[in-house]
C-alpha positions in Angstrom: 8.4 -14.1 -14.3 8.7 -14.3 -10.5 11.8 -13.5 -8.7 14.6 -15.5 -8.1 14.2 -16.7 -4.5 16.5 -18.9 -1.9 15.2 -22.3 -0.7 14.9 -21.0 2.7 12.6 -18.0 1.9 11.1 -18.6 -1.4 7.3 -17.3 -2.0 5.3 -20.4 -2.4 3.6 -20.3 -6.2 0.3 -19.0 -6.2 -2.4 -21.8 -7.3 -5.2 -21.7 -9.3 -7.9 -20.6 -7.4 -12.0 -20.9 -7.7 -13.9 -17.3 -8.7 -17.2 -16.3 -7.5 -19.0 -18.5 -9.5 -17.0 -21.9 -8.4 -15.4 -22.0 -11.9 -11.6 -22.6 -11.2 -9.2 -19.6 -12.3 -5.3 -18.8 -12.3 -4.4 -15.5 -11.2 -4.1 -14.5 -14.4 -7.3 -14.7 -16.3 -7.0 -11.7 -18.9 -7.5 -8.8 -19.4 -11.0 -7.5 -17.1 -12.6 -4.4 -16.8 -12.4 -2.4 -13.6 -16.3 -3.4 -13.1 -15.5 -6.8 -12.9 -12.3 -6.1 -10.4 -14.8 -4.5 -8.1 -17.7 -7.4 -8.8 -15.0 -9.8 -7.9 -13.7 -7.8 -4.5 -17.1 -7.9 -3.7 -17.3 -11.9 -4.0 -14.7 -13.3 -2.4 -14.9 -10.8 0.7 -15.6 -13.8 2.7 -12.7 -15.7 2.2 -10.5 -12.4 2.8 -11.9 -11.8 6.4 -12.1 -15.3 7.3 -9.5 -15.9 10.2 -9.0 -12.2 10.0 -9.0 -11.7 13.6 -6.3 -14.7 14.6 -4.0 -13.3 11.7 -4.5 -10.2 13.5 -3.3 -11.2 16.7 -0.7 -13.6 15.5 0.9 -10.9 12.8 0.9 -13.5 10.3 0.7 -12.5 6.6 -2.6 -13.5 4.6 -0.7 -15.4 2.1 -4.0 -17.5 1.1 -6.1 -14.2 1.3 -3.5 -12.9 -1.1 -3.9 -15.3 -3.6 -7.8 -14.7 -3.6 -7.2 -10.8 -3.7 -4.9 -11.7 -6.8 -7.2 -14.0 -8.7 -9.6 -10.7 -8.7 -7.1 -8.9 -11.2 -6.8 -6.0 -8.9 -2.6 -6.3 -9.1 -2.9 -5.8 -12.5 -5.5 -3.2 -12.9 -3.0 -0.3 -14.1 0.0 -2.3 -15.6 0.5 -2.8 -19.2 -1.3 -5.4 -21.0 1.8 -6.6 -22.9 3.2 -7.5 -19.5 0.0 -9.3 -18.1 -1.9 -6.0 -16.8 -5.5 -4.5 -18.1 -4.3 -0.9 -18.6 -6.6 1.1 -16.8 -6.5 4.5 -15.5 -5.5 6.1 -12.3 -9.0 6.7 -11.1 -10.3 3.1 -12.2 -7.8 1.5 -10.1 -8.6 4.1 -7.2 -12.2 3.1 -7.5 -11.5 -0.6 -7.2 -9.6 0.2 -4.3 -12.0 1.4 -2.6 -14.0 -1.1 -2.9 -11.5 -3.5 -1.5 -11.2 -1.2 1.8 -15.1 -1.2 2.1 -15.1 -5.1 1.8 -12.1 -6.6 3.7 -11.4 -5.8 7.2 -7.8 -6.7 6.8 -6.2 -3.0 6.8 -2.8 -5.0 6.8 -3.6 -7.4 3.7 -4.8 -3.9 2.2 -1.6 -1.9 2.7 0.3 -4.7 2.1 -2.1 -4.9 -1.6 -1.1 -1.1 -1.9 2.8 -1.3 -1.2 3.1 -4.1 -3.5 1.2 -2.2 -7.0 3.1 1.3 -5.9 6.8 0.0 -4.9 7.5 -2.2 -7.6 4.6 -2.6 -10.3 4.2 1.5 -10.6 7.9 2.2 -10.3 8.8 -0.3 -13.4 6.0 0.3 -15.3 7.3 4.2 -15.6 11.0 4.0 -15.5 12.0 0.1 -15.9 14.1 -0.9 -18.8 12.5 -2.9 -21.2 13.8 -6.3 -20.2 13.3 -5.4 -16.5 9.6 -4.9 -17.2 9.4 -8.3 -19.3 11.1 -10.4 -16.6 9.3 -8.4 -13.5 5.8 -7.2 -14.0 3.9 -10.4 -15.1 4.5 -11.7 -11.8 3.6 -8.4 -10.5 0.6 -8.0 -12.4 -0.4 -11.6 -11.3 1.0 -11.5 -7.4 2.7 -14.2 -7.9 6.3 -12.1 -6.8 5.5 -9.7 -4.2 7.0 -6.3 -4.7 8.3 -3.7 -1.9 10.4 -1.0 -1.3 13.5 -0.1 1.3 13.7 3.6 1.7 14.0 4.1 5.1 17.4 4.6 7.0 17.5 3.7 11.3 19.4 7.2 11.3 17.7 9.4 8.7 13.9 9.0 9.2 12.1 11.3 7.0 15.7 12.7 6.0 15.5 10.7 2.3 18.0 12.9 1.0 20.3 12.1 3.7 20.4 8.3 3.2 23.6 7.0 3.6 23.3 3.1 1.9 25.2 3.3 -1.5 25.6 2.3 -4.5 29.0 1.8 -6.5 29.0 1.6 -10.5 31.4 -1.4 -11.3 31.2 -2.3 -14.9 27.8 -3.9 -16.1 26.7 -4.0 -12.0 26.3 -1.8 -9.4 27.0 -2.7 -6.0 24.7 -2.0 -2.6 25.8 -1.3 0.8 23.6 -0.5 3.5 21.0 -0.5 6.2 16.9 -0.1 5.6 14.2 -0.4 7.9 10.8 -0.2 7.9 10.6 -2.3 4.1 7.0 -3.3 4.1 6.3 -6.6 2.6 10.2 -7.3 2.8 9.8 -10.3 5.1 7.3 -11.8 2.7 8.9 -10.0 -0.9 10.2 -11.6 -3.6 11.2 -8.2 -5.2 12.4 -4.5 -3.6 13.3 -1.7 -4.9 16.1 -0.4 -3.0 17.4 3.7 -3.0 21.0 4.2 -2.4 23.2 6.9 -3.1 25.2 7.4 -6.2 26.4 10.5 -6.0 29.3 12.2 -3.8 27.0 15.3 -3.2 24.0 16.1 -1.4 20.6 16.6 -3.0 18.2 14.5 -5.1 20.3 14.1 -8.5 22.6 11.8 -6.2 19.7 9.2 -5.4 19.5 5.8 -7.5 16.6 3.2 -7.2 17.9 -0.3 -8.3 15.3 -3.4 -8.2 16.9 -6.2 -5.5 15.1 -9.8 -6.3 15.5 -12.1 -3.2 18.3 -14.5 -3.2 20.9 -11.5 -4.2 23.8 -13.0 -2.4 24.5 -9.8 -0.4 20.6 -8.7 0.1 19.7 -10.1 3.5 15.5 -9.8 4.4 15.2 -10.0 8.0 12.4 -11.1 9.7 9.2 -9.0 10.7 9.3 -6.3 13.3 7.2 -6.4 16.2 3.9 -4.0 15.4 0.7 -2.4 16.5 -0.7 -1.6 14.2 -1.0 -2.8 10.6 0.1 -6.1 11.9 -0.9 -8.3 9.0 1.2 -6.7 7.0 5.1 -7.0 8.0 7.9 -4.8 7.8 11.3 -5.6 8.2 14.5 -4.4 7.8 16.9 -5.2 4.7 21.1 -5.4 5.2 23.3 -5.0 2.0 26.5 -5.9 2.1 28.4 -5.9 -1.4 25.2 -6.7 -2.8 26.2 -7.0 -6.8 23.1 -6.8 -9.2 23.5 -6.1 -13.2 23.3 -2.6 -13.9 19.8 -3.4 -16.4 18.7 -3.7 -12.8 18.5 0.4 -12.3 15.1 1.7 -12.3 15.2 4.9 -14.7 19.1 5.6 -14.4 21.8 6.6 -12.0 20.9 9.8 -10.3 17.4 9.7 -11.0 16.1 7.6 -8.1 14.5 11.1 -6.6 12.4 11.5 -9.5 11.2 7.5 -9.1 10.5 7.7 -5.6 8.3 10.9 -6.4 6.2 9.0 -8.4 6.0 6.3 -6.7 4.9 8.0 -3.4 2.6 10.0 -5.4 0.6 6.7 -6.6 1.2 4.8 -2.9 -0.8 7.8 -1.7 -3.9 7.8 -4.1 -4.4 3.9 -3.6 -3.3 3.2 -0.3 -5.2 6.4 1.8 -8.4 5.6 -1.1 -8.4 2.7 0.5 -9.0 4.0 3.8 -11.9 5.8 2.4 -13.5 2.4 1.9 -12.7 1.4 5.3 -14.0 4.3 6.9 -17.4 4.0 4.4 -17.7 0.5 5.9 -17.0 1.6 9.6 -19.7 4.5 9.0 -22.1 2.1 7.4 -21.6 0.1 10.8 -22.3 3.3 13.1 -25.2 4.2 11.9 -27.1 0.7 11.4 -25.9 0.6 15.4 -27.6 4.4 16.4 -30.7 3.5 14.4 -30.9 0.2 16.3 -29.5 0.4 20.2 -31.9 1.7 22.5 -31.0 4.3 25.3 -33.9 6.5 27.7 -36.6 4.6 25.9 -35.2 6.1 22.5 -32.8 4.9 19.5 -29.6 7.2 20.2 -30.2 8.0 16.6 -32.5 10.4 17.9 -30.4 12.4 20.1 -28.3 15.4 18.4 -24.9 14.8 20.3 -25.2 11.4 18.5 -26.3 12.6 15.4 -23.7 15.3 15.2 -20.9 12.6 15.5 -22.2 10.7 12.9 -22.5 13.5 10.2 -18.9 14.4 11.1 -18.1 11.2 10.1 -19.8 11.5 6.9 -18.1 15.1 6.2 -14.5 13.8 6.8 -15.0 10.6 4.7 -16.4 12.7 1.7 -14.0 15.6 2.3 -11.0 13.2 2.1 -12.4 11.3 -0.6 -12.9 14.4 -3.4 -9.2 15.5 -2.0 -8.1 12.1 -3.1 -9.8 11.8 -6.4 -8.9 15.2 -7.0 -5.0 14.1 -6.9 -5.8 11.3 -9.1 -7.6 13.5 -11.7 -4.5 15.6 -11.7 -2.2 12.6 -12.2 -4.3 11.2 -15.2 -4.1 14.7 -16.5 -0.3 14.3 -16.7 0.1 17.0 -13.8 2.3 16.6 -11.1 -0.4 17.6 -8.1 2.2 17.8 -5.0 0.2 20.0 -3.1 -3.2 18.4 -3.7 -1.6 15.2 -2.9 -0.3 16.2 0.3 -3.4 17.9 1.2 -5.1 14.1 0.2 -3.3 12.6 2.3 -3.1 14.2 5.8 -7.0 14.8 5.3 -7.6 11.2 5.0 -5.2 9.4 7.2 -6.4 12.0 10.0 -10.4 11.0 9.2 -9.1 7.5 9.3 -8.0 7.9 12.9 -11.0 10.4 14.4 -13.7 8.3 12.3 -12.0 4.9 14.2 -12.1 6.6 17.4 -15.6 7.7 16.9 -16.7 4.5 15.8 -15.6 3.1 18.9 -17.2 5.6 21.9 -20.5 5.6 19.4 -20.7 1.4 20.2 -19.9 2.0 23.8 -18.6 -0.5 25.9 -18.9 -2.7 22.9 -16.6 -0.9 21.2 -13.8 -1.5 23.0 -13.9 -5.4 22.7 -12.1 -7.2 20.4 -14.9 -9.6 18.9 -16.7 -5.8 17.2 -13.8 -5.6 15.3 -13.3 -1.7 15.7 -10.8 -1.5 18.0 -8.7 -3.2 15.3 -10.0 0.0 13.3 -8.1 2.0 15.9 -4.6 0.2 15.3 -4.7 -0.3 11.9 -5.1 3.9 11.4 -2.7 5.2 13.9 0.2 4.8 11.2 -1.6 6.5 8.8 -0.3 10.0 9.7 3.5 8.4 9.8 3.8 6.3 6.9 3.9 7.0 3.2 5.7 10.2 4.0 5.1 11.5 7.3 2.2 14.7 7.8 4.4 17.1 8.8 6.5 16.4 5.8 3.2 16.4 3.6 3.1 19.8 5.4 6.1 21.3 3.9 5.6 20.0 0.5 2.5 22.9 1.0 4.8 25.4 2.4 6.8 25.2 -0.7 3.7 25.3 -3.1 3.2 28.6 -1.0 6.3 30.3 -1.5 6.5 29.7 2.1 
């Protein structure tokens, strides 16, 4: 069931839409196998890069390329089936996400894609009450209510355990007050799940994660925030002020919002950075169809070993962040919790996504550089990589620690 949401800012419902074959779908159309996710990325590529480039420069949200991507399944690839989901594994929902970042260009209808399953379908599929998961993940699962999160505090950063936004048990409700910034999807959402602090003392045991719908009186989404990168995908910021949602509303229970956000950051990484494997297969694909093809001193630069070199070292960092990725996911199907393989996942491949994009670009030469190639867009879209999701040099110390450091 989708969210509540205000006249003025509701999600318009998602329409039935025609497949790859012409045949005309709902969003919803069953429970599919992760083959037939990928068959379907595969088919309606076209219609999620058309008009990628003006969305790009106009920041808008792909909310028609969104339907498509929903009509493949993808959003509810790893949610229960009783709730409108297929139930698939960790690494079947890593492999279709792949394929969606090898066959759309939009890195901010992807991340967007990414934030939505992790923040909200993930996050109440392992700690949501049962009437929180009957009400909220069918319009999850189907994209019909789009999910985000607000973590991020304008004074704290990084600094989770520092957050100072609140939350105050009051009978059957708890009520929010605070300041988040940095909520991807929240101008668009119809859903957030929102961390506060519960507890009078520092540390993780005082977090709580409560799920907001739109039209909370009290939950205020502001508009999108100027970006360069990513720029399909908006973030905003999210005001609460005596926000008052029932207390079936916490995600897990008060004090264990540290523990939810784990997870949840743990999956966000795995789909959104395996993701970025796809897009930097797809950029390499493009490279070396270019060497093999463009003609310098009478020979196809594939021949000469500067260029060849660059190329391989594209290779090497796609494949060395994509084991380190599917290694992580292994380890979470296993029932492990891989921190330090997940950190190690991640600042691999958001730092190949950003040499790979730079590479791309000198390899195509003064083409490369122009807006029409695409790859330049490549560029943008990877330089938050290293920040978002939980910043490098935090991934960093999550190693330490797994050191004894």
């Amino acid at each position: 069931m989708a969210a509540p949401t205000t006249a003025a800012s509701a999600t318009p419902a998602i329409p039935a839409t025609p497949d790859a074959t012409g045949t005309t779908t709902s969003p919803d159309t069953g429970a599919v196998t992760p083959a037939q996710i990928r068959r379907r990325l595969e088919a309606i590529a076209p219609r999620l890069n058309q008009g990628h480039p003006e969305r790009d420069r106009a920041g808008a949200f792909p909310r028609q390329a969104w339907r498509d991507l929903a009509s493949t399944g993808l959003f509810g690839s790893c949610l229960p089936a009783e709730h409108g989901g297929h139930g698939h594994g960790v690494t079947d929902l890593m492999r279709s996400a792949e394929t969606l970042g090898r066959v759309s260009r939009d890195a901010g209808l992807n991340f967007s894609a990414a934030t939505h399953l992790a923040s909200t379908g993930f996050a109440l599929t392992r700690f949501g009450g049962p009437g929180l998961r009957s009400r909220h993940l069918p319009g999850v699962a189907t994209g019909a209510a789009v999910g985000s999160h607000a973590i991020t505090e304008p004074d704290t950063g990084s600094d989770v355990l520092s957050m100072s936004s609140t939350g105050r048990v009051d009978g059957d409700a708890i009520v929010l007050d605070g300041h988040k910034t940095y909520v991807t999807n929240g101008p668009v959402a119809d859903l957030a799940v929102v961390y506060v602090r519960t507890g009078d003392t520092p540390g993780p045991l005082g977090l709580t994660a409560v799920l907001v719908p739109r039209g909370t009186p009290g939950a205020e989404f502001g508009p999108p925030i100027e970006k360069n990168t990513l720029r399909t995908s908006p973030f905003g910021t999210l005001r609460l002020t005596g926000c008052r949602v029932p207390r079936a509303n916490v995600v897990g229970g008060i004090g264990t919002g540290f523990l939810v956000l784990d997870h949840v950051m743990t999956w966000e990484i795995l789909v959104s950075f395996v993701i970025n494997v796809g897009e930097m297969r797809h950029r390499l694909d493009r490279v070396v169809e270019r060497v093999r093809t463009r003609r310098q001193f009478g020979n196809p630069l594939s021949r000469f070993q500067g260029v060849q070199n660059s190329v391989v070292d594209m290779h090497i960092a796609i494949e060395t962040a994509r084991q380190a990725l599917y290694t992580a996911g292994e380890a979470v199907a296993a029932g492990r919790r891989p921190t330090a393989e997940t950190a190690v996942a991640k600042i691999l491949a958001s730092e190949a996504n950003v040499r790979t994009a730079q590479a791309a670009v000198e390899l195509f030469g003064g083409s490369g550089v122009l807006t029409e190639t695409g790859l330049e867009i490549g560029v943008r879209d990877a330089l938050g990589g290293p920040v978002y999701s939980g910043t490098n040099a935090v991934q960093r110390q999550k190693i330490a620690r797994t050191l004894g450091l």
